[in-house]
C-alpha positions in Angstrom: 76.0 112.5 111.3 72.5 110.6 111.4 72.5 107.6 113.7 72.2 105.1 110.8 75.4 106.3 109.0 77.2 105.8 112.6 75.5 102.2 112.7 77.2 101.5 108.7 80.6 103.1 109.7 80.6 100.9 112.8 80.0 98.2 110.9 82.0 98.6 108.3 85.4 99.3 110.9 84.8 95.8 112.3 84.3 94.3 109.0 87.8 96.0 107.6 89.3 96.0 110.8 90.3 99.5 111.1 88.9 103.3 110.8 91.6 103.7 108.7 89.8 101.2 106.0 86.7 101.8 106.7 87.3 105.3 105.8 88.8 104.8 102.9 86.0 102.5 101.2 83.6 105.3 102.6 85.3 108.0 100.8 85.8 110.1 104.1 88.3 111.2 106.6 89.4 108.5 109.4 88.6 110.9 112.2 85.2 111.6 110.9 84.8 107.3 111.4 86.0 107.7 114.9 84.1 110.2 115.7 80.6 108.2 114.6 81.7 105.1 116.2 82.2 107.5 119.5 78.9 109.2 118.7 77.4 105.5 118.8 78.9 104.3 122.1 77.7 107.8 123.6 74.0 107.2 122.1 73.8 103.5 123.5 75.7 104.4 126.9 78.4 101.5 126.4 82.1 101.0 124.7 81.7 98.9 121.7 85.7 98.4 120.3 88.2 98.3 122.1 91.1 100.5 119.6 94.9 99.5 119.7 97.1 101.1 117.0 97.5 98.0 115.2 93.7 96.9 115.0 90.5 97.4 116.7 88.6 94.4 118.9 85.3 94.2 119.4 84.6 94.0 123.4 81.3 91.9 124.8 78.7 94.9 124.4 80.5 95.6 121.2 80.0 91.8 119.8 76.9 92.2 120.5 75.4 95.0 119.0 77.4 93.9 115.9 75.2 90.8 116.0 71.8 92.2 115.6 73.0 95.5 113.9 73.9 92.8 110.8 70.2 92.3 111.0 69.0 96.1 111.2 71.3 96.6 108.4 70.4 93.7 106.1 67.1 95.2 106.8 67.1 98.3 105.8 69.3 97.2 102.2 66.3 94.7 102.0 63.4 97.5 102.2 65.9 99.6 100.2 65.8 97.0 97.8 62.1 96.3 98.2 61.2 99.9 96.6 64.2 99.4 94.2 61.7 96.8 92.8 58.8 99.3 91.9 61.3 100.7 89.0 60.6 98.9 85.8 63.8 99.0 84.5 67.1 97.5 86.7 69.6 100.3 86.2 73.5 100.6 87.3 76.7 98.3 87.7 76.2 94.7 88.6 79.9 92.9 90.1 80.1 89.7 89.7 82.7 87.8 91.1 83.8 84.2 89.5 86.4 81.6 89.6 89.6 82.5 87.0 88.9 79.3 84.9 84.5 79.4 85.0 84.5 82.6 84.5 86.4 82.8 81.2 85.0 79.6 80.1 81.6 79.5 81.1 80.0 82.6 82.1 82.0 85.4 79.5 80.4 83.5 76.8 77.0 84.3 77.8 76.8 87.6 79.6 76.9 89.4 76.7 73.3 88.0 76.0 72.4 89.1 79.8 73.0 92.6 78.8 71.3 92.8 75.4 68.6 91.6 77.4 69.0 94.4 80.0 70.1 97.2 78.4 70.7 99.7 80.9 73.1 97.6 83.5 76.6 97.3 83.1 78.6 94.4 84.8 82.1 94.1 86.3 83.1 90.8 86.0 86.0 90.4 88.7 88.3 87.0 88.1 89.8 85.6 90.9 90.9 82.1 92.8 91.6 83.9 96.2 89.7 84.3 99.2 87.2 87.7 98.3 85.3 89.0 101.2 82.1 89.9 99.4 81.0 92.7 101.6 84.4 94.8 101.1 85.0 94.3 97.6 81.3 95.4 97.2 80.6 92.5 95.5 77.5 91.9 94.0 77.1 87.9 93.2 79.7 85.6 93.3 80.1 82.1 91.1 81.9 80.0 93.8 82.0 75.9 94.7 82.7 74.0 98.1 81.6 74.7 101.5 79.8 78.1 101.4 78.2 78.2 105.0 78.4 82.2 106.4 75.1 82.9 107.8 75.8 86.4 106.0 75.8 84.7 102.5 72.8 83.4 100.4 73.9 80.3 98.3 71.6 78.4 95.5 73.0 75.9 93.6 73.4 76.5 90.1 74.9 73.0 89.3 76.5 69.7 89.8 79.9 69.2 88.4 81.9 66.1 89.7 85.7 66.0 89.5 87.5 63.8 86.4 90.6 62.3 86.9 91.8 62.1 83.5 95.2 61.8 81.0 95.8 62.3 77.3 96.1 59.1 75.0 99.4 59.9 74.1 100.2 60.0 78.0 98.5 56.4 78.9 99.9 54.9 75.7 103.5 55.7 77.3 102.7 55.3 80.6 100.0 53.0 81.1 96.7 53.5 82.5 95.9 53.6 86.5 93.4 50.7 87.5 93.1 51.2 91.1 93.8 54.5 93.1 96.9 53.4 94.4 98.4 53.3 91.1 98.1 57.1 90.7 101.2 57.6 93.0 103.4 55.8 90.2 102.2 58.2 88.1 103.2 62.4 86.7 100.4 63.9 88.8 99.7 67.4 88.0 98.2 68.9 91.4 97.2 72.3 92.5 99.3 74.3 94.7 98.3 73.9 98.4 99.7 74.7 102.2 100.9 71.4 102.4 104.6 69.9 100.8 102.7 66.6 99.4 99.5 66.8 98.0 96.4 64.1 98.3 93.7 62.9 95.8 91.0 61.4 97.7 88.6 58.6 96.1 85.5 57.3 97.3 83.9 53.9 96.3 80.9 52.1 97.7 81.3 54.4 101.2 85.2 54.0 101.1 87.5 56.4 101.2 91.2 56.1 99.6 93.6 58.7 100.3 96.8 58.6 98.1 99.6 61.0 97.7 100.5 62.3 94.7 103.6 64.3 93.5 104.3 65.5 89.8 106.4 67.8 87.5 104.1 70.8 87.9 101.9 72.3 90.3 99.9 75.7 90.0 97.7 77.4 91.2 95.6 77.7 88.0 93.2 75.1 86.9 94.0 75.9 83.3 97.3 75.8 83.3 97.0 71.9 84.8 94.2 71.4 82.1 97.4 72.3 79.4 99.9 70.2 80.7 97.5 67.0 80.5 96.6 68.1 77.1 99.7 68.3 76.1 100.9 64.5 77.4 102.7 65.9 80.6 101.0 63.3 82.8 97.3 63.2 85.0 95.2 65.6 86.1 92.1 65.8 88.4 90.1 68.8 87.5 86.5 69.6 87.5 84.0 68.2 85.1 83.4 71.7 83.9 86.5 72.3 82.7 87.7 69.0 81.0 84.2 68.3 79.7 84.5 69.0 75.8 88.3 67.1 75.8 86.7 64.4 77.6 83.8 64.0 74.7 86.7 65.5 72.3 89.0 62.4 72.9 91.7 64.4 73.6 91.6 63.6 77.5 90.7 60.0 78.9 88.9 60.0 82.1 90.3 57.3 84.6 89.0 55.5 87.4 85.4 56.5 86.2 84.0 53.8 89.2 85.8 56.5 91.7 84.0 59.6 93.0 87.4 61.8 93.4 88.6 65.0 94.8 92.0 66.9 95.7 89.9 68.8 98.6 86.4 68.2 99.5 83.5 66.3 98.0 81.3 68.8 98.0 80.8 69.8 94.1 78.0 71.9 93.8 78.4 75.5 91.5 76.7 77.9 93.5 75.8 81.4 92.5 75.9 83.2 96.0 75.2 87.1 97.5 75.0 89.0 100.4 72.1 88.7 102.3 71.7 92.2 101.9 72.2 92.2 97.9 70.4 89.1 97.4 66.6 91.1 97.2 67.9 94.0 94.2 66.5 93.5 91.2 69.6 93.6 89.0 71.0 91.1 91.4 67.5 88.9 90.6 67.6 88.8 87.4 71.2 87.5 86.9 70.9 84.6 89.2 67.4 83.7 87.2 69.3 83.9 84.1 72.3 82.1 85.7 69.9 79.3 86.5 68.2 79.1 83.3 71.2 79.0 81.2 73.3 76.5 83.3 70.4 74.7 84.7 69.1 73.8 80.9 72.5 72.4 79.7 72.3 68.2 80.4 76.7 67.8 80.5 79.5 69.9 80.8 80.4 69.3 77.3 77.6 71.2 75.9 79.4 74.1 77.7 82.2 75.1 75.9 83.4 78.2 73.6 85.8 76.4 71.9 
């Protein structure tokens, strides 16, 4: 085995975690992974993982060279990608990972005009609201929000949505309609499922921050399911802009406390369309975040994005 396919096995046991895995998403035997990874430490003079039968370490050498090998690697999928470029015509699968709710709402709608317009890729569109490692799951580009930082990761931002805390008429006819944050709490709050047994809704105003704990009927972990129970009079939700949008200009929801930037996390509400550093430089990978841009970036409100 060539040094470079030692350097990707190596790479990928420390990413996975095991040889076990490693082997498995390489398509090979496990002993043909230990035996590159032992090839490599023999090559360089030094022991790189330290291997227990539950999970392999990296030791000080080994953290090391995993450091700059990320480099060499990205590298090399760069240049690969470089020549990839001289072909006229993108070719092969494209996975794209998105958000459960975005993805059926936003970006289904419109691939099929990505691929009329490229008519020899395919795409996988993968749906998810859990943590994805982008590197195992091989993924491609991903449609994600919030604090994207890994130094491993290439993040644009595709758009702004802001968060709307909003109730059906039917609901603040009954109810009556918050006019402070503090009144929330009186109030059926339907609130994603999180770690902790009360959740928060954070408001900001003039630099001000208002933290107030909220409680409801129904919880999920599914932004559309919330988006149904407000709809359907159940009590208030705080969901992003890009989902309530059209029932907002609709009349069917009633945004509240529109003075109030809000969130149930963070405040960081940029859409970003995000790869791999060493995806990022493909053509087929190019030319979807170019035509992500152009289609989201043209569109003035989140209203103006809706299938229904």
């Amino acid at each position: 085995m060539d040094t470079i396919a030692c350097m990707q096995l190596f790479a990928r046991s420390v990413q996975l975690g095991s040889f076990s895995a490693a082997a498995r998403q390489a398509g090979i035997a496990p002993a043909s992974v230990f035996r590159a990874v032992n090839a490599l430490e023999d090559s360089i003079g030094a022991k790189l993982l330290n291997r227990t039968s539950r999970r392999l370490s990296l030791t000080e050498a080994g953290a090391l060279y995993y450091e700059r090998l990320q480099s060499i690697l990205s590298a090399m999928d760069d240049l690969k990608a470089d020549i990839g470029q001289l072909q006229a015509t993108p070719k092969g699968t494209l996975r794209v990972l998105s958000r459960v709710a975005f993805g059926n709402k936003h970006l289904a709608p419109v691939l099929p005009e990505f691929l009329l317009r490229h008519g020899s890729l395919r795409v996988e569109l993968i749906l998810s609201d859990h943590p994805t490692d982008l590197v195992a799951e091989k993924i491609d580009v991903a449609i994600l929000w919030g604090d994207v930082t890994s130094p491993s990761l290439v993040r644009r931002k595709l758009v702004s949505s802001p968060r709307t805390v909003c109730a059906s008429p039917r609901y603040l006819d009954k109810y009556g309609r918050p006019q402070r944050p503090a009144d929330v709490a009186a109030h059926n709050c339907l609130t994603f499922r999180s770690d902790v047994p009360r959740p928060a809704w954070r408001f900001i105003k003039d630099g001000e921050l208002t933290e107030i704990a909220v409680s409801g009927s129904l919880r999920s972990d599914g932004s559309e399911v919330l988006r149904e129970g407000a709809l359907r009079h159940l009590g208030i939700v705080l969901l992003p802009t890009w989902m309530v949008g059209p029932d907002l200009a609709a009349g069917r929801l009633v945004p509240l406390l529109a003075d109030y930037q809000a969130s149930a996390f963070g405040f960081d509400d940029d859409v970003c369309i995000v790869t791999h550093k060493a995806r990022h430089r493909s053509l087929k990978v190019q030319l979807f975040i170019e035509f992500c841009l152009q289609h989201f970036r043209a569109r003035t409100n989140w209203a103006s994005l809706t299938n229904d």
